[in-house]
C-alpha positions in Angstrom: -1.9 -35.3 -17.0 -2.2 -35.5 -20.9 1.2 -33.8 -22.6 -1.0 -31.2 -24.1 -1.8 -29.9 -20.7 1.7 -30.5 -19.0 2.9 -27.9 -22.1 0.3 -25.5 -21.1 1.3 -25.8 -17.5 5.1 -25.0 -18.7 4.3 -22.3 -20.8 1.9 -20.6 -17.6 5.0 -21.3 -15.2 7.5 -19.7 -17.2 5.5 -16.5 -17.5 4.8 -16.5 -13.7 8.6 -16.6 -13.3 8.8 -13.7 -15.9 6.4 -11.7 -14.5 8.1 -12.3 -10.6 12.1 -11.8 -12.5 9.6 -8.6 -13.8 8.3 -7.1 -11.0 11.3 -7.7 -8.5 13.6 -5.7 -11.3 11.6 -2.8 -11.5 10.7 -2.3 -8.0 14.0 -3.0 -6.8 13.5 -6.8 -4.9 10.1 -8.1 -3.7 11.6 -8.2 -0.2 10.0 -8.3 3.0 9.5 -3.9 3.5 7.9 -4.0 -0.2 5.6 -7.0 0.7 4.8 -5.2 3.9 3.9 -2.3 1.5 1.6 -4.5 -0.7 -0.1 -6.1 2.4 -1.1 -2.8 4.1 -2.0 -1.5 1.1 -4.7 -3.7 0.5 -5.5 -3.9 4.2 -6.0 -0.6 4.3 -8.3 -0.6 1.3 -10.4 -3.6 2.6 -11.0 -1.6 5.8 -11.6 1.2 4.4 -14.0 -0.2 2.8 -16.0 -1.7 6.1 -15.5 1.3 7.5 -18.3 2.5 4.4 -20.0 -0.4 3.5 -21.2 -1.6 7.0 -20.1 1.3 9.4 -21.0 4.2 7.5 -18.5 6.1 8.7 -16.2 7.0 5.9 -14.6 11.0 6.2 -14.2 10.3 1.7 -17.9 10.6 1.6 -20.7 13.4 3.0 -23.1 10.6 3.9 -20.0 8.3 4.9 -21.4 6.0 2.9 -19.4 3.4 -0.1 -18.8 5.6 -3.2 -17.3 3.7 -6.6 -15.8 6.7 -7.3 -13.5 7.3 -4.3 -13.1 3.5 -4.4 -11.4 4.1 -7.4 -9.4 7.3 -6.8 -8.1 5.1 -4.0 -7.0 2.5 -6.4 -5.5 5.2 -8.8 -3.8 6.4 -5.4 -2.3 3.3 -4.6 -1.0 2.7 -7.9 0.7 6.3 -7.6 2.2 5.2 -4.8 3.6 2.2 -6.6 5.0 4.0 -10.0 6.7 6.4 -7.2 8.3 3.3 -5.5 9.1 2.0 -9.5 11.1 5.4 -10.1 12.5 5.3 -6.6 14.2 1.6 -8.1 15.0 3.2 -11.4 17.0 6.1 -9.7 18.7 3.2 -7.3 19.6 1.0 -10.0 21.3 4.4 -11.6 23.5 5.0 -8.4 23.8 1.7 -7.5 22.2 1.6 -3.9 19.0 0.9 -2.6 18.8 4.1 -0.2 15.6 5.8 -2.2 13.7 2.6 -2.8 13.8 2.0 1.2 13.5 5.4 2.2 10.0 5.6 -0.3 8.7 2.4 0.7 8.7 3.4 4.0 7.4 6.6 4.0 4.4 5.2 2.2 4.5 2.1 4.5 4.2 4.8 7.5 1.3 6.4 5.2 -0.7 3.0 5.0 -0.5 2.2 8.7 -1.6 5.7 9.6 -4.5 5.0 7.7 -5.2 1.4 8.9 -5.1 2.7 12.4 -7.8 5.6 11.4 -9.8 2.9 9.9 -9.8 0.6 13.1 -10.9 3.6 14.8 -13.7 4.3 12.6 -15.2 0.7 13.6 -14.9 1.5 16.9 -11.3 -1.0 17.7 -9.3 0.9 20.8 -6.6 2.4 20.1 -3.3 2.2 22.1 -2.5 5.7 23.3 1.4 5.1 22.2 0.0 4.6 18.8 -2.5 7.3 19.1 0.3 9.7 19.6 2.2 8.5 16.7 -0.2 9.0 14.5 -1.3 12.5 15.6 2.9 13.2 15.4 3.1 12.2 11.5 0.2 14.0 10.7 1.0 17.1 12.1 4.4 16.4 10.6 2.6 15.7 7.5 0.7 18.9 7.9 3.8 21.0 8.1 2.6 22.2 11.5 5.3 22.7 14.5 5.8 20.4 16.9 6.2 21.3 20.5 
């Protein structure tokens, strides 16, 4: 490696490490719940994106049908989601706990796996009954509708 590109390769690892110092400041730790977070978010927009492309069965779309636009409103969603989970840090950082940060991350966690599950049963994959019933409970809950 010539020393031109072993500077280059200095100066690119020292911002990686800036942007990761970065991001795990304002979002409060890149731990395991906020990498869970990341990871069914974009599992869930992969799916639901099979579930338009090749199943045709997307409930975004009349035709249920792929449509760049709700692509992108999901995108825009997602990153909602994350500048909520960035304030959640802020406030943290303030009181000097972690109790909001958790407490969003996993309400948005239990958001994206809802989701995911809906989008395995749009291509057809069973799902458990337990599971089933889960979901059907946070929506309702979701939905401000009384539970028996």
């Amino acid at each position: 490696m010539t020393a031109m590109n072993n500077g280059w390769m200095k100066v690119l690892s020292a911002a990686a490490a800036a942007a990761g110092a970065g991001a795990s400041f304002l979002f409060g730790g890149l731990d395991g719940l906020f990498w869970t977070l990341l990871s069914f978010m974009g599992l869930d927009y992969l799916s639901g994106l099979v579930v338009a492309a090749v199943f045709h069965r997307s409930n975004k779309t009349e035709s249920g049908a792929l449509s760049s636009q709700v692509c992108r409103q999901g995108l825009w969603r997602k990153g909602g989601a994350l500048m909520v989970v960035l304030v959640a840090a802020a406030l943290d950082r303030l009181m000097g706990s972690s109790v909001i940060r958790d407490g969003t991350v996993t309400a948005f966690l239990a958001g994206e796996a809802i989701s995911l599950l809906e989008n395995a049963g749009l291509m057809g994959v069973p799902i458990p009954k337990p599971l089933k019933n889960a979901i059907d409970l946070l929506k309702d809950k979701g939905d401000g509708k009384e539970q028996p």
